[in-house]
Structures are given as structure tokens and as C-alpha cells.
C-alpha positions in Angstrom: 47.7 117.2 247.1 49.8 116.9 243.7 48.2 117.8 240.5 48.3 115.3 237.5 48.0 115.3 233.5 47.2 112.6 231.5 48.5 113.2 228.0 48.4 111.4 224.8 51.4 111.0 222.8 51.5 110.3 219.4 54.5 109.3 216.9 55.6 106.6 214.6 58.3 105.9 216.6 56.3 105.8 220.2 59.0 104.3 222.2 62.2 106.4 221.2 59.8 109.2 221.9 59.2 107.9 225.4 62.7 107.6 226.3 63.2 111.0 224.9 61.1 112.1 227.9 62.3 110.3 230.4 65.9 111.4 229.3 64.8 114.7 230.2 64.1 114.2 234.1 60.3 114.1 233.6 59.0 111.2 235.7 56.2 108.9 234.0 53.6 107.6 236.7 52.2 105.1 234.5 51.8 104.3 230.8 49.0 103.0 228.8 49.4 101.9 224.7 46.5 102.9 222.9 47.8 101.5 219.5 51.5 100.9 218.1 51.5 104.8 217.5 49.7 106.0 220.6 50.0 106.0 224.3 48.4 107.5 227.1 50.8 108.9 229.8 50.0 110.2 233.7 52.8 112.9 234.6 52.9 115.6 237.2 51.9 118.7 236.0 54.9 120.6 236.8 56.8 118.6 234.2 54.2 119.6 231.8 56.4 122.8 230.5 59.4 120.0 230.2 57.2 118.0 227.7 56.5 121.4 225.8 60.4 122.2 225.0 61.4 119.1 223.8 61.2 119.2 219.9 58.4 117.3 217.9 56.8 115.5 220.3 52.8 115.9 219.3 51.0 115.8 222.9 47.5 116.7 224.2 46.3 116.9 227.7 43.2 114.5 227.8 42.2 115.0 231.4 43.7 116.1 235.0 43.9 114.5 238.3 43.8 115.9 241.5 42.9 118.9 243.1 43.3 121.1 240.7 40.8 118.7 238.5 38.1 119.4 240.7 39.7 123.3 240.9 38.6 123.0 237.3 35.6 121.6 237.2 34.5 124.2 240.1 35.7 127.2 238.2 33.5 126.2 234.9 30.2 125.4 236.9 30.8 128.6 239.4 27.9 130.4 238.9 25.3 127.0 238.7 27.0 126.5 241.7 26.8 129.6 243.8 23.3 129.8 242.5 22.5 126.2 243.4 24.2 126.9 246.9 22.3 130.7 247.6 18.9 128.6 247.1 19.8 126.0 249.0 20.6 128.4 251.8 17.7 130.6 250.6 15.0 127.7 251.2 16.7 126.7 254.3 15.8 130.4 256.0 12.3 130.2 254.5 11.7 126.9 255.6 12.7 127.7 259.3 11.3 131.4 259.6 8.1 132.2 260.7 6.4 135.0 258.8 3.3 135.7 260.9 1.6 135.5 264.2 -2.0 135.2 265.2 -3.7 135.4 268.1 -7.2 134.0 267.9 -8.4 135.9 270.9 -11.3 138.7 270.9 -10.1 140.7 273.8 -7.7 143.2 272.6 -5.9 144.1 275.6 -5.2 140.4 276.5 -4.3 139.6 273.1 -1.6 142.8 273.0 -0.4 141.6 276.8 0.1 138.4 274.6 2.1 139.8 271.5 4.5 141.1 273.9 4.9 138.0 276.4 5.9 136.1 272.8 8.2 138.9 272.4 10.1 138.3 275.3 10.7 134.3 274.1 11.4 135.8 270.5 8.3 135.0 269.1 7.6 137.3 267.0 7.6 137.9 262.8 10.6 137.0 261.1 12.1 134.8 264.1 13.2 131.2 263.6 10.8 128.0 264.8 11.3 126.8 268.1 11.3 123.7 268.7 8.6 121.2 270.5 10.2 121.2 273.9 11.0 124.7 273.8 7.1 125.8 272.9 6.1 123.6 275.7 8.1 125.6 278.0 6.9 128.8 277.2 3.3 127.8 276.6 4.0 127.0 280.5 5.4 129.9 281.4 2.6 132.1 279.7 -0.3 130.7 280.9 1.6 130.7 284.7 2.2 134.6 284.1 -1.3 135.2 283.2 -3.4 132.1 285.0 -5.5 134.8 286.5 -6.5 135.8 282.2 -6.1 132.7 280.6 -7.9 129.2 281.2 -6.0 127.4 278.2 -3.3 128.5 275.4 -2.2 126.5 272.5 1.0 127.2 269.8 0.5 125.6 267.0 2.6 126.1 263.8 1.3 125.9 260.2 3.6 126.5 257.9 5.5 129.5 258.1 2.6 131.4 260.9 2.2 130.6 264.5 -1.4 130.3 265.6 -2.1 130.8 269.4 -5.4 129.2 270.6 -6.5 130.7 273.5 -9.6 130.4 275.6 -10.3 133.6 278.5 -10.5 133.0 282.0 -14.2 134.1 283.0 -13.8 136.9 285.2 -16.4 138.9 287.3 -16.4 142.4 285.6 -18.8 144.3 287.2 -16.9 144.7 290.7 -16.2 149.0 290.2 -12.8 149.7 292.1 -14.3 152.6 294.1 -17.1 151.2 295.4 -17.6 149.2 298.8 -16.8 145.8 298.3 -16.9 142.4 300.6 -14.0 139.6 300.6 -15.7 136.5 299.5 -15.1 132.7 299.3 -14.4 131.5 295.6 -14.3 127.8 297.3 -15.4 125.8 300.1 -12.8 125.5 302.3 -11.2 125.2 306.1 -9.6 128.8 307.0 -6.5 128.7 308.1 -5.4 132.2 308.0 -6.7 135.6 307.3 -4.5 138.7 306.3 -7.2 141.3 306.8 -6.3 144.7 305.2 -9.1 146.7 305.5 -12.7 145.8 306.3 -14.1 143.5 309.1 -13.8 140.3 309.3 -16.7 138.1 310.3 -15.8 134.3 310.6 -12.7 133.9 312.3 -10.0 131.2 311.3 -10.4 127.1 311.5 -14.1 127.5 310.4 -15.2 126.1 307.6 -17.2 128.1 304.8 -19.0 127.5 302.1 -18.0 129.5 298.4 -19.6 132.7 298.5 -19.6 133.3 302.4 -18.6 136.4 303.1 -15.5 136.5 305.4 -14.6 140.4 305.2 -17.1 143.0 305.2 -16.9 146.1 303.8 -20.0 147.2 305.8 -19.0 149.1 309.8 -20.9 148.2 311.8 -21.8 149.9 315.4 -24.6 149.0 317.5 -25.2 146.4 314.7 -26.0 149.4 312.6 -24.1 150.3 309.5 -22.2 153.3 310.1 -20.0 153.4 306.8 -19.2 151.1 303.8 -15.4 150.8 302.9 -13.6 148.1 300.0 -12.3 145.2 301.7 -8.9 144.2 300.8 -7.6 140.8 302.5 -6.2 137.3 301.7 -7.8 134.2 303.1 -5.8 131.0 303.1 -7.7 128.0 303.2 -7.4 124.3 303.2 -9.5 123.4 299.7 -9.9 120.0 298.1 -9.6 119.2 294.5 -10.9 116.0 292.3 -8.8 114.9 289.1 -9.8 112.5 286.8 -7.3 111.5 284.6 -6.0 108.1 281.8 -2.6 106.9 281.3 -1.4 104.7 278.6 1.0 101.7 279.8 2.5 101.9 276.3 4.4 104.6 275.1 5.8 105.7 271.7 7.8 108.6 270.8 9.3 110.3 268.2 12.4 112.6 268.9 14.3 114.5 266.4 17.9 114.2 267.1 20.6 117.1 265.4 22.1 114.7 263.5 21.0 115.2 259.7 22.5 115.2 256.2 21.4 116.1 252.5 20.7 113.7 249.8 19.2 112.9 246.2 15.8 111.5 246.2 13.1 110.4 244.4 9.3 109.9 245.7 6.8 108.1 244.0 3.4 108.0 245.4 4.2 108.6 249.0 7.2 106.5 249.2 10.8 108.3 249.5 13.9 106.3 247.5 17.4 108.3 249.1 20.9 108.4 248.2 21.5 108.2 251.6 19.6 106.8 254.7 19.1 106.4 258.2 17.7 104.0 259.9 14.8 105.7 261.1 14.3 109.7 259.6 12.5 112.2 258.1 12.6 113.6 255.0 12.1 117.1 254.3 12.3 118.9 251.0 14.8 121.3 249.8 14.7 121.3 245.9 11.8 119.6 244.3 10.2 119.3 240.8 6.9 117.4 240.7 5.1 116.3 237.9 1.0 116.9 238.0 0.5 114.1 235.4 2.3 111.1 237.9 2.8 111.0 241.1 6.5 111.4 241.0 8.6 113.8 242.5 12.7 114.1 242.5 15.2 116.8 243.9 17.2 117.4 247.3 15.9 116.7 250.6 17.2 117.4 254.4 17.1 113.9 255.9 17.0 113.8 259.7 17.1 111.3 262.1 15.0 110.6 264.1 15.1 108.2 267.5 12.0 105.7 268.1 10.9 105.6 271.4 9.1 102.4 272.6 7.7 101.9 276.5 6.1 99.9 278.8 5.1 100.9 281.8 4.2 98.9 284.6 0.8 99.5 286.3 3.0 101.3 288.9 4.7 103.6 286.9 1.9 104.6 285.0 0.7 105.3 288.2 3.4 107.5 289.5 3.1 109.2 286.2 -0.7 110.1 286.3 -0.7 111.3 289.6 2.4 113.9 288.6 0.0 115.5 285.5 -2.8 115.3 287.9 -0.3 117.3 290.5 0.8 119.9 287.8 -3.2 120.6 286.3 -3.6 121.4 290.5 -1.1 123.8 290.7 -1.9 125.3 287.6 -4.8 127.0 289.3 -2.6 127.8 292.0 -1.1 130.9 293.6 2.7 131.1 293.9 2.4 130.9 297.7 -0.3 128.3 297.1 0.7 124.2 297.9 -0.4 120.6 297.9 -0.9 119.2 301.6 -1.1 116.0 300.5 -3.3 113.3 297.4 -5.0 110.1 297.8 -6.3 107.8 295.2 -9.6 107.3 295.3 -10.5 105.4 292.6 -8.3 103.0 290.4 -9.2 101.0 287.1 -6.2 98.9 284.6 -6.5 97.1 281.3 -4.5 95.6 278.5 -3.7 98.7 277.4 -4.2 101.9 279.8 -5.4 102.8 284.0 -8.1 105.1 284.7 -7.9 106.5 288.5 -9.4 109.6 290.4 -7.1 111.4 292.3 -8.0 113.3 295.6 -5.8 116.4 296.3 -5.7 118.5 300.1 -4.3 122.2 299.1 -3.7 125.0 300.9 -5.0 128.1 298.8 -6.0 131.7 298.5 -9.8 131.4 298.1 -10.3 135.4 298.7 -12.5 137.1 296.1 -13.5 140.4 295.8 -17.5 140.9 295.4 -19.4 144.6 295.8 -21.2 145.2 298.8 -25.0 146.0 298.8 -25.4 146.9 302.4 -26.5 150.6 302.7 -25.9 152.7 305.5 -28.2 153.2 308.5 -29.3 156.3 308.6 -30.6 157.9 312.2 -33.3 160.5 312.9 
């Protein structure tokens, strides 16, 4: 890009002096008359130095043009600028760090299993925010890893902290690892295959049983006497049936944050935002503010992103298909990873204006085997 000067030229004589220029090869882009005596003139500045040998000419450079214009302008406001431009980038860290994390859990070991399961997804002190889909993913992931600790986990951001909600899974703690123990049902069920590892089992497979039958004992028996008391070790893979009650909404709104953002001026009285810029549908997030306390009134510099309205309306049979794929994934859930759905019915089904409400019957083909102490003594003869 060339670089311009506008100069003023004064002299009694303005027009001799003009062709006085001209004359020597410097090339006027345009000419304004400011009086009889004065006249503004655009030339490049590389015929500046031209201007400067010819003899009594006054001339004064009012203003540039171009590049090197805004070269200038840049140079005298450098260090407003880089400060400006370090906080902007400053706030824009802070604003998408996170600083702490905390657990709300009482149980120390779980809650240290769980500091370094966030770890491994980089969530940890000084990382950046995930994002919503992301935090779904691993709040998915975690509470798969560790279904047989946790019942329910929830990230939440405030700020610049995560805070993990997270409610234990109740657990039977008094079983002692050494001592003689039984194989138990945790559910009612149809057995449909025992993998007995040590003890003996007592109801055979394609029974049903009711939870807390015993289906390996620890107890020998000979004679129907009790010759010795071992721990039980075994899986028992039953056919087990699950209720789920669940509401689905036939409309649907959403809000999705697309990349696509840019900074602008604003100001914000009361609650409303007035940008520079806008999109159609965004939000606006502030970089540089000043408030005052007396009015509500706020100006400064704000991140405005877009942000992509979602609007649906779903018939009763997609709503449908949808509530029975949540109900599906709470199932399996409390599931092994060997652990499947045989098959679902609906057994109940209710629609309005607005939402369904249906109860969903699900066949599944589980691990029911639980580990319980045994309280059998040994016979003793003589």
C-alpha cells in the first residue's frame, strides 16, 4: 500500500508555486484551495524530499494517508495498546481456567480414586473448561468406571471451581475377606448360568430364586453334616426384570453454542445489552467492563457468541422412541459389562398437549451374585 501526505501550501502567488512543483516531476493527487493564498495538496510521500529542495515554498504536512498513517498512529499509542491487548488476553485465560476442584464426598479413598479419574480427562487445577458435551461424556465414563462406588455424580461449574456432586453407592461392609462366605441373590431372578469357583452350589440353573437365596454355600457338607466352611467365589447369571418410569416432552428447545464469535463495544443498561455488533441470536460475555454503583449502567468490551436456537416437535412416536432409549441407558447403567437387555415392553402409556408418561418393562440378563458371610458352624463329632 502507497503512503500519502497532505500538505498545505502557502504563498501569494499560489498557482506559480503549484506549477513550480509540478515542473519538478512531483505528481499532485488532488488539490483543494483553502483561500486565494492557500491550498491543500495530497502527494506521495516519496516526493516529499522533492517539495523540500525547491526554494521558498512554505509547506506543512497536515495529515498522512495510508499505511504508514495507521503505522503512526500505532507507534504513539504502543504501549495503551500492548497493555489493552495483554489484558484482553489476560481476562480471556482467567475467564476460561478453572482454579479449583471440589469433591463434595465424605469418603476419602473414593473421593482420591476421583481426583485422579478427573486427572486422566484433564480435570484438574489450572486446566481450561470443558465444554457441556464433553463433561457429559466423562461424567458417563466415571460413574461406568466406578458404578460399583457411585450411585449418582454431577460436574457443575461455578465460576472459576468445578464442584462434583456425588452420592455413594450403599455397600455391605461388614463381609471380612477371610472368613467363610455364601454366594447370594442381590435379585429375584431365573438362573441361567452358574460359574461356581469354589463353594457348593445348591439350586441348580433354570430355577427361579428369590434375592437373598443362597445359591453357593460356603458350608461342606458330608452326611448332611458340616465338615468345613470355605468363601464362595462364583458368578450367577440370571434373567432379572426391571420397571422404568419415565416423562418425555413433545417439545423441545435448545440452546447450542456454535464457535463462531467476535468482540464488540457495548453498553448495558438495566439488563439489556446495546452492541456494536450483533448476531442474530448470542450471548454476551464480558471482557472489559466499568459499572457504575449509582445507575444501572455498564459499558466496555464483550465476547459475543452465537448461539443456534433449537426448536422441536416431536410426534407422540418419537417421543416414544426417545423415552424408551433413556429408559434403556438408566438399565444398563446398573449393568455389568457382560450384562444385556433381552428385550422391553411398554406397559403403561399416557399423552397430552404437552408431554407422554409411559412405564417401561425391561427382560435382562444379569450378574445377580453377591457375596454374604456364612454363619453355619462346623459339626463337630464325639
Amino acid at each position: 500500500m502507497n503512503n500519502y501526505l497532505y500538505i498545505k501550501i502557502s504563498d501569494k502567488n499560489i498557482n506559480k508555486t503549484i506549477l513550480k512543483i509540478r515542473n519538478n516531476n512531483i505528481n499532485i493527487l488532488k488539490i483543494k484551495y483553502l483561500s486565494n493564498n492557500e491550498v491543500l495538496l495530497l502527494i506521495n510521500k516519496n516526493d516529499y524530499k522533492k517539495i523540500n529542495k525547491i526554494r521558498n515554498i512554505k509547506q506543512k504536512i497536515v495529515s498522512e494517508k495510508g499505511l504508514n498513517k495507521y503505522k503512526t498512529i500505532i507507534n504513539y499509542y504502543k504501549i495503551p495498546i500492548f497493555i489493552f491487548l495483554i489484558s484482553v488476553l489476560m481476562l480471556y485465560i482467567l475467564t476460561n481456567i478453572i482454579f479449583e476442584i471440589d469433591i463434595e464426598l465424605d469418603n476419602k479413598s473414593l473421593k482420591n480414586k476421583l481426583y485422579k479419574e478427573l486427572k486422566n480427562y484433564n480435570i484438574k487445577k489450572y486446566s481450561y473448561k470443558k465444554n457441556y458435551n464433553d463433561i457429559q461424556k466423562i461424567k458417563k465414563d466415571i460413574l461406568y468406571n466406578h458404578k460399583d462406588d457411585i450411585e449418582w455424580l454431577e460436574i457443575k461449574q461455578s465460576g472459576y471451581k468445578y464442584i462434583i456432586n456425588v452420592v455413594e453407592r450403599k455397600k455391605n461392609n461388614n463381609i471380612i475377606s477371610n472368613d467363610s462366605t455364601n454366594i447370594i441373590a442381590s435379585r429375584s431372578g431365573i438362573i441361567k448360568r452358574i460359574i461356581n469357583e469354589s463353594g457348593e452350589t445348591i439350586i441348580d440353573e433354570n430355577n427361579y430364586v428369590n434375592k437373598g437365596d443362597i445359591i453357593i454355600s460356603g458350608s461342606i457338607k458330608l452326611n448332611d453334616k458340616i465338615k468345613s466352611t470355605i468363601k464362595s467365589k462364583g458368578k450367577v447369571y440370571a434373567e432379572t426384570w426391571y420397571n422404568v418410569k419415565i416423562s418425555y416432552p413433545l417439545y423441545y428447545k435448545e440452546k447450542v453454542y456454535l464457535k463462531e464469535y467476535k468482540y464488540t463495544p457495548f453498553i448495558k443498561i438495566n439488563n439489556k445489552y446495546y452492541n456494536l455488533f450483533n448476531y442474530k441470536n448470542n450471548i454476551n460475555i464480558p471482557i472489559i467492563s466499568y459499572k457504575n454503583k449509582l445507575i444501572p449502567f455498564e459499558i466496555g468490551i464483550c465476547k459475543l457468541r452465537k448461539i443456534k436456537i433449537i426448536n422441536k416437535k416431536y410426534s407422540i412416536y418419537q417421543a416414544k422412541k426417545k423415552a424408551i432409549k433413556i429408559s434403556k441407558e438408566k438399565v444398563l447403567q446398573r449393568l455389568d459389562k457382560d450384562s444385556f437387555i433381552i428385550n422391553e415392553k411398554t406397559l403403561k402409556f399416557y399423552s397430552n398437549s404437552s408431554k407422554i408418561d409411559m412405564e417401561v418393562f425391561f427382560s435382562v440378563y444379569e450378574n445377580i451374585a453377591k457375596e454374604e458371610i456364612n454363619i453355619d458352624e462346623i459339626d463337630k463329632e464325639g
